[in-house]
C-alpha positions as CSV (number, residue, x, y, z in Angstrom):
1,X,131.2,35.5,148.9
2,X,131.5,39.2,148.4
3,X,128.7,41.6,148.9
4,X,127.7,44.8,146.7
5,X,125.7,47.3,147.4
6,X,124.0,48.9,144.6
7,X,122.4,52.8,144.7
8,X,119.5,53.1,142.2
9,X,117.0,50.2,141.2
10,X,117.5,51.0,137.2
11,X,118.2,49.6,133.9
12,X,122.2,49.0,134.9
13,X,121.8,48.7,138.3
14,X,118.9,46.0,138.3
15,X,120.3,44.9,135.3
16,X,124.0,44.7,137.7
17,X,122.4,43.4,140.7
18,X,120.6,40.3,139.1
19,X,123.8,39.3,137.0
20,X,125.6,39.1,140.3
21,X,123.1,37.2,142.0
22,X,123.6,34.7,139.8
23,X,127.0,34.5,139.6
24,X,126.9,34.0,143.4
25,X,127.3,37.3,144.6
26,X,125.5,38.9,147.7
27,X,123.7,42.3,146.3
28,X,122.0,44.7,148.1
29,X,119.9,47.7,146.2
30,X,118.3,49.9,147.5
31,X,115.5,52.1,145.7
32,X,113.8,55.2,146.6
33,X,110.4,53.5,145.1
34,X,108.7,50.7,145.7
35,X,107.4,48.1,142.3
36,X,103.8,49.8,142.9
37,X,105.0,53.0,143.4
38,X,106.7,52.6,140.0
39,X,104.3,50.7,138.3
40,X,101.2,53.4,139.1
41,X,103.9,56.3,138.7
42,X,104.5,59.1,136.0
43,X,107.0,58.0,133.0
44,X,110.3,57.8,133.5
45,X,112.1,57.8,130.2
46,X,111.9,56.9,126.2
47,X,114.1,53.9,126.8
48,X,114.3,52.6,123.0
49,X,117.1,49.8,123.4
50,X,118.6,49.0,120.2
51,X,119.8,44.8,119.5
52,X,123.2,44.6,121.0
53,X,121.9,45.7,124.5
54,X,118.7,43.8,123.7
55,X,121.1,40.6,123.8
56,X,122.1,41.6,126.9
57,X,118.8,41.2,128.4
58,X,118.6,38.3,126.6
59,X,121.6,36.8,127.6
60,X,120.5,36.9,131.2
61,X,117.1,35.8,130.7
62,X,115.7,39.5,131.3
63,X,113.6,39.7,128.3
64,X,110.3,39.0,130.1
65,X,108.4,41.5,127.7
66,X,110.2,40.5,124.2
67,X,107.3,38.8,122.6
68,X,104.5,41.1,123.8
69,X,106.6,44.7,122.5
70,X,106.2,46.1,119.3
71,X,109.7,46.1,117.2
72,X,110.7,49.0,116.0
73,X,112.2,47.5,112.7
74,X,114.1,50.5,111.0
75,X,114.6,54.5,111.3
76,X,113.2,57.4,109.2
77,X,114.9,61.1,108.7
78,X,113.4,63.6,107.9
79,X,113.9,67.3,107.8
80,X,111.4,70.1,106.5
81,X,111.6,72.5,103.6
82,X,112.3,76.1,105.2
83,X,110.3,77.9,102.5
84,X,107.9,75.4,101.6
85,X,105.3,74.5,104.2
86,X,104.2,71.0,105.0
87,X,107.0,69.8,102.1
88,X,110.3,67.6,103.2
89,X,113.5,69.0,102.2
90,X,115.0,65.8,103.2
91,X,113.5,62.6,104.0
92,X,115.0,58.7,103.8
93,X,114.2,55.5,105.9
94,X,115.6,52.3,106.3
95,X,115.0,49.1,108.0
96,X,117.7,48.4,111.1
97,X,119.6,44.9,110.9
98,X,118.0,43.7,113.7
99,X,114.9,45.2,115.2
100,X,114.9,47.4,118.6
101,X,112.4,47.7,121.1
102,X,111.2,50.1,123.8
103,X,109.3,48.6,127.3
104,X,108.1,51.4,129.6
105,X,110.3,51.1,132.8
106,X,107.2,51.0,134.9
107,X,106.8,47.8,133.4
108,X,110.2,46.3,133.1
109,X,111.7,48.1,136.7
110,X,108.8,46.6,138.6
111,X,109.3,43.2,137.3
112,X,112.7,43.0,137.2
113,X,112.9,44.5,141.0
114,X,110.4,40.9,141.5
115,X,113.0,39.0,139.9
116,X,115.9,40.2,142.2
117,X,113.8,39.3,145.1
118,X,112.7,36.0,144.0
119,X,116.3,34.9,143.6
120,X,117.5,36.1,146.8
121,X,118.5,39.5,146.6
122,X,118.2,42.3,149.4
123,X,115.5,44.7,147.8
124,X,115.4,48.2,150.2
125,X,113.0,50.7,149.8
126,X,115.0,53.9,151.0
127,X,115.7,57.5,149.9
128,X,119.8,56.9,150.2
129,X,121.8,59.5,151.2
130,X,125.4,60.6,152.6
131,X,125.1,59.4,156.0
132,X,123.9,55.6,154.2
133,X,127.0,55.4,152.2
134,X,129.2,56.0,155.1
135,X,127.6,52.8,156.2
136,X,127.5,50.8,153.2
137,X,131.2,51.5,152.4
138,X,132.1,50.3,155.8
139,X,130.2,46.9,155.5
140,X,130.5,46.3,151.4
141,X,132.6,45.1,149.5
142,X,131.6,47.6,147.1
143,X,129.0,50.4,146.8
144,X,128.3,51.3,143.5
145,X,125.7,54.4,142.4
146,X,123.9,54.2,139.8
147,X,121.0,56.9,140.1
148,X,121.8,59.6,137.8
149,X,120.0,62.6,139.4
150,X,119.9,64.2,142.7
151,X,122.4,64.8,145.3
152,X,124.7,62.1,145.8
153,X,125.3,62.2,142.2
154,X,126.9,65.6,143.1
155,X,130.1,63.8,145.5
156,X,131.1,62.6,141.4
157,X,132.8,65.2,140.5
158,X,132.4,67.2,136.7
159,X,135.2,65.5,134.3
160,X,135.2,69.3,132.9
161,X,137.8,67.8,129.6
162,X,134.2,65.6,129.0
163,X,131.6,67.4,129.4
164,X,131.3,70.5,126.9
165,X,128.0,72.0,128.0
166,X,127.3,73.8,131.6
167,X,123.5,74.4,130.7
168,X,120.9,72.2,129.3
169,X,120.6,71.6,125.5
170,X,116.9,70.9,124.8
171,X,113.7,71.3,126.8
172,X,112.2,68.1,127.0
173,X,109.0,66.6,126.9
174,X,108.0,62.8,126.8
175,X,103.9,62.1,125.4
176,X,102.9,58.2,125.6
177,X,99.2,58.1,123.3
178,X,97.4,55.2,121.9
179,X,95.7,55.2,118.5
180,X,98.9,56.5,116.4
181,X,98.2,55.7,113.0
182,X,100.9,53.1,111.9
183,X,103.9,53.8,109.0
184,X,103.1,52.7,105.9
185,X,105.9,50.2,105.3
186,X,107.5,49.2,108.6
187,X,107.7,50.6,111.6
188,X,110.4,53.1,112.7
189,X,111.9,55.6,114.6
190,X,110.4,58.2,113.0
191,X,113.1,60.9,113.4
192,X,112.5,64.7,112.7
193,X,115.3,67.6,112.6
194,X,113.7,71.3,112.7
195,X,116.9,73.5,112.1
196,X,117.3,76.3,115.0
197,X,113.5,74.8,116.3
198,X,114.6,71.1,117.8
199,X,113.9,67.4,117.3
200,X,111.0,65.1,117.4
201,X,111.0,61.6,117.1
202,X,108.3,59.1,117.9
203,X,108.2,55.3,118.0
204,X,106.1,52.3,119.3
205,X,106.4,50.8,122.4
206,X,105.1,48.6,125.4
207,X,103.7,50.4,128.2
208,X,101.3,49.5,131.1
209,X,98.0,49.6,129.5
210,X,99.7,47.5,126.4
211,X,101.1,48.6,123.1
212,X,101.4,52.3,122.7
213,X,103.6,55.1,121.1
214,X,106.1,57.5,122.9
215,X,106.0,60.8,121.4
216,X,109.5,62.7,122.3
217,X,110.0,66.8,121.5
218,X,113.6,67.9,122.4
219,X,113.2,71.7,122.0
220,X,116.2,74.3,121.8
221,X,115.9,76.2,124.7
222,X,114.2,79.9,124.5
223,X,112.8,78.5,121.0
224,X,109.6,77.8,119.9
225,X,109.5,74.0,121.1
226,X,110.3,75.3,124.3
227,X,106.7,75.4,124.9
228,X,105.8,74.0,128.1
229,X,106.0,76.2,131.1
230,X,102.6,76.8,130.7
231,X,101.3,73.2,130.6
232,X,99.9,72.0,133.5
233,X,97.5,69.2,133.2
234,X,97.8,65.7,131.0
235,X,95.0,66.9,128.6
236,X,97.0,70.5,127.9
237,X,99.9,68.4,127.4
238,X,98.5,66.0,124.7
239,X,96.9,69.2,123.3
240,X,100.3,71.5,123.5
241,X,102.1,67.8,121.3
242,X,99.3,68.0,118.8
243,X,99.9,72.1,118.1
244,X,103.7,71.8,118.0
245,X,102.9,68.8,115.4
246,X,100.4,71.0,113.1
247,X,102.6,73.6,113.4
248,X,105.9,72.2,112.4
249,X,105.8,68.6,111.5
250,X,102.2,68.0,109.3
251,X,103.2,64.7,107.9
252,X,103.5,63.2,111.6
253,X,100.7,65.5,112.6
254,X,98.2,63.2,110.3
255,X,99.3,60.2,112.4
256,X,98.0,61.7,115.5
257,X,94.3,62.9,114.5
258,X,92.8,59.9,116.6
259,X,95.6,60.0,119.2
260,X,94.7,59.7,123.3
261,X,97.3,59.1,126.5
262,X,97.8,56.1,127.7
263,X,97.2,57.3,130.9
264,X,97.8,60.2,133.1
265,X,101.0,59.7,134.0
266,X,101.9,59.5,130.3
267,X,104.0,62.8,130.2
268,X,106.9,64.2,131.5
269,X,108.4,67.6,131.1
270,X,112.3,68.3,131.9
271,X,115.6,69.5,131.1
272,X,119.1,68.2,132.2
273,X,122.6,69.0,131.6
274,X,124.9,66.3,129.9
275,X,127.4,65.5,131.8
276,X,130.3,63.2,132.5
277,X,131.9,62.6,135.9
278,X,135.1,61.1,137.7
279,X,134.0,57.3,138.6
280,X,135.0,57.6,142.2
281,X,133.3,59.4,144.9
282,X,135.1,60.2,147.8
283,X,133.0,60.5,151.0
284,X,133.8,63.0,154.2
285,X,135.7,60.3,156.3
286,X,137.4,59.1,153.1
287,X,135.8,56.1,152.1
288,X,134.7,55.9,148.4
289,X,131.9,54.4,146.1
290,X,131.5,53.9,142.2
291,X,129.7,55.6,140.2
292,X,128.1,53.6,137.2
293,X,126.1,54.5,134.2
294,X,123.9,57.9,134.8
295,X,125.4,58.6,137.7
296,X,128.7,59.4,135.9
297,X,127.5,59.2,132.0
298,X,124.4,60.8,131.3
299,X,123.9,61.8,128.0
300,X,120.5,64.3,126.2
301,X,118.0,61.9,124.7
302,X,118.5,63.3,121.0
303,X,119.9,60.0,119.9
304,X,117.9,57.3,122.5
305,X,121.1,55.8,123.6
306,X,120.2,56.3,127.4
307,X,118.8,52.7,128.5
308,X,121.5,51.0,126.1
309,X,124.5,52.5,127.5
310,X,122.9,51.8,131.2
311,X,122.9,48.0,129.7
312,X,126.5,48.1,128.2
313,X,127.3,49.9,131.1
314,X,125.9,47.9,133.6
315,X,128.4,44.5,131.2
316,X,131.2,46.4,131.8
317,X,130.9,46.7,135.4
318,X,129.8,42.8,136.2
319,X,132.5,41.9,133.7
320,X,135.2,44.2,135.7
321,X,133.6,42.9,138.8
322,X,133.9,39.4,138.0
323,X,137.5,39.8,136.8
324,X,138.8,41.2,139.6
325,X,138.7,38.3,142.0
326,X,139.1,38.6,145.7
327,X,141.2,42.1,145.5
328,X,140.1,45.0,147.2
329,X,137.7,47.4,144.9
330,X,140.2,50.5,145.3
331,X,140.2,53.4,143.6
332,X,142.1,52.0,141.0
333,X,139.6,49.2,140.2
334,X,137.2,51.9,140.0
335,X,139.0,54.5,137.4
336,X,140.6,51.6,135.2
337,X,137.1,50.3,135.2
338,X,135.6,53.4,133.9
339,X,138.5,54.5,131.7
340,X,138.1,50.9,130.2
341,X,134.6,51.2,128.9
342,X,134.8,54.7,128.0
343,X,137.8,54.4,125.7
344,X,136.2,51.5,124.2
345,X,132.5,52.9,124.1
346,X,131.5,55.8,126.1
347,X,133.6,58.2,124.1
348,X,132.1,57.6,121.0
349,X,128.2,57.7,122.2
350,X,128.9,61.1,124.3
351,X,130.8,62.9,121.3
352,X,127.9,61.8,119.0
353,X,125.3,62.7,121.3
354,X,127.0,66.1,122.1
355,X,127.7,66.8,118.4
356,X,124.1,66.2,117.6
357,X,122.9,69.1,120.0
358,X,124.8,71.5,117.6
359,X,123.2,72.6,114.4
360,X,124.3,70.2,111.9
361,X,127.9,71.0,109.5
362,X,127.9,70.7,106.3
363,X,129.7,66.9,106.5
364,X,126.9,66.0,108.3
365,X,124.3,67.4,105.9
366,X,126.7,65.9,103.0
367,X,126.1,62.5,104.8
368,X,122.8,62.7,105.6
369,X,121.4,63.7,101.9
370,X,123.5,60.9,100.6
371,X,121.4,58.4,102.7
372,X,118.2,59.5,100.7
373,X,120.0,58.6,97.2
374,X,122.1,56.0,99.1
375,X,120.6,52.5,100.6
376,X,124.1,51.5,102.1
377,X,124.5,54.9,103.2
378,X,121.2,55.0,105.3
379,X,121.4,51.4,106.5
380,X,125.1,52.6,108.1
381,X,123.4,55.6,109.7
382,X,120.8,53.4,111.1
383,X,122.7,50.6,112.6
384,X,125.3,53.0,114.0
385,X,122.2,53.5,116.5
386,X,122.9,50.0,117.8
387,X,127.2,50.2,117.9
388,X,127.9,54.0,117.9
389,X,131.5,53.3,117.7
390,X,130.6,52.8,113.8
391,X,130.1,56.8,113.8
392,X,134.0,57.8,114.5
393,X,134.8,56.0,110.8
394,X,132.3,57.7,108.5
395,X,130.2,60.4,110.2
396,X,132.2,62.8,112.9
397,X,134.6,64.4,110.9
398,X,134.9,66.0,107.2
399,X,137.4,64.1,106.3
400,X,136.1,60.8,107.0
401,X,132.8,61.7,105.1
402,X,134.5,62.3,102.0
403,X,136.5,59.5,102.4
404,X,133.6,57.5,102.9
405,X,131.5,58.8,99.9
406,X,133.8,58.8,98.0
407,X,134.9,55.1,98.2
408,X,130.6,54.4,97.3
409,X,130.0,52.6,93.9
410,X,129.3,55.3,91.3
């Protein structure tokens, strides 16, 4: 029986370590939190997971909180009218295939870290660092790291071919409220694009004081979005959402007049770099780990794809894992493993996600105003959330809009 140790008690590496488990694996994770410390803690993401990495859960029985969280059934665009205020120079919806759903992680990483435990699994509650990994490597089978942020993420080093910003894209800020008044006709990622200001996009979800709605403002940095140095307690917060709202965004605005936290810790403020890394980290006496999901992919929010390429992620890895047998987890395993799903996945997600930090060319733009005229057009767009891949064949490039297009019924 092989053991793993797993860095990071998240969506992939819970997600890894209870997979395992049950395949008969001995997994170790260790966490820097305990369930309660989660559970009682400030937010930790947006986390809208779209169908295919829904199944996921499914397929391993993880989707405690399927029947009790909203579905977010479609996605809306809009865009407003530069010399018109409170108009829409652009604006389309359309319902998604199959619906998505969002379940704050201090629900879901609390009970899944329960779940590990009940069937067997070595739960440690421990800030890991070098020194740890020295040990780990020496008595694993395999050490994997999973944490996206802090230091030992740092040993993975910048894939520089990968990762085309140095400095963070958007200044973000994360608002959970109750008393959002609903859409009108289904409910939706209601997506916003404020040229040269930023993004806003807001949804329903399942937090820990029931159904809610996550508010998210991805500001360009230095602009006026970039608002929140200044913030410093939860009631400025919801009030500093509201103003950027009135200010920008009136139609979504009117949703909010009745609006409240869900708690407290319903806010977060931040900025990151994207960034991709090599999968193997090599540690002062030579031994090496794995990096997996954040840790080595991590992606801005703009397009929500965070907790569902942690989940398809997290299937590459047990699937790699599993196929590998009784061989030695060498560096090889490692890069093959990673090359493997980013060729097939990672690729696609990152250059989308990337190209959506720019300001929008005019393929894009062609694309996107012939969703509002378009219903095949808009229900592409919004099922490419789900399998990104789809993006590469109608969406990236100018040449594969026109094609596109111009293969539509007249």
């Amino acid at each position: 029986m092989r053991n793993i140790m797993i860095v990071g008690a998240g969506q992939s590496g819970l997600q890894l370590g209870i997979s395992l488990l049950k395949r008969g694996y001995r997994v170790s994770i260790t966490s820097n939190r305990t369930a309660e410390e989660l559970r009682t803690g400030k937010v930790l993401s947006s986390q809208c997971m779209f169908h295919d990495s829904l199944q996921l859960e499914r397929d391993r029985g993880l989707n405690f909180w399927e029947k009790d969280c909203p579905p977010v059934e479609g996605i809306s665009f809009s865009v407003p009218h530069p010399e018109l205020p409170g108009e829409k120079a652009l604006s389309w919806a359309h319902r998604l295939d199959h619906y998505a759903q969002s379940v704050d992680q201090r629900v879901k990483f609390p009970g899944w870290m329960e779940e590990f435990t009940r069937l067997g699994g070595d739960l440690r509650i421990h800030e890991a660092n070098i020194d740890d990994l020295e040990q780990w490597a020496k008595t694993y089978d395999l050490v994997i790291v999973s944490a996206g942020k802090g230091a030992i993420t740092q040993m993975f080093e910048r894939d520089a071919t990968r990762s085309p910003y140095n400095t963070p894209q958007r200044a973000l800020a994360l608002t959970y409220v109750h008393g959002m008044k609903p859409r009108a006709d289904f409910s939706a990622v209601n997506f916003n694009l404020i040229p040269g200001v930023g993004e806003y996009f807001v949804f329903p979800a399942l937090t820990v004081s029931g159904r809610c709605d996550i508010m998210v403002f991805e500001g360009v940095p230095g602009g006026p979005m970039d608002c929140w140095s200044d913030v410093s307690t939860p009631a400025q917060h919801l009030a500093r959402s509201k103003e950027i709202l009135a200010r920008f965004l009136p139609w979504e605005a009117a949703r909010c007049e009745q609006v409240e936290l869900t708690d407290a810790n319903g806010i977060m403020t931040g900025r990151f770099t994207p960034t991709v890394r090599k999968p193997v980290g090599q540690l002062p006496s030579g031994r090496i780990v794995m990096g997996m999901a954040d840790a080595v992919m991590l992606n801005d929010p703009i397009t929500g794809q965070g907790s569902s390429n942690a989940a398809k992620f997290s299937n590459a890895v047990e699937q790699a894992i599993v196929g590998h047998g009784g061989k030695a987890f060498d560096a090889a395993f490692m890069t093959q493993t990673f090359e493997s799903f980013w060729n097939s996945y990672g690729t696609f997600t990152t250059s989308w996600t990337n190209a959506l930090l720019m300001p929008p060319p005019p393929h894009v733009l062609k694309v996107l105003g012939a969703a509002s005229g378009a219903p095949q057009v808009a229900r592409r767009i919004v099922n490419g959330f789900n399998d990104p891949t789809d993006f590469a064949n109608f969406f990236m490039t100018p040449d594969k809009v026109d094609a596109y297009l111009g293969a539509l019924p007249a």
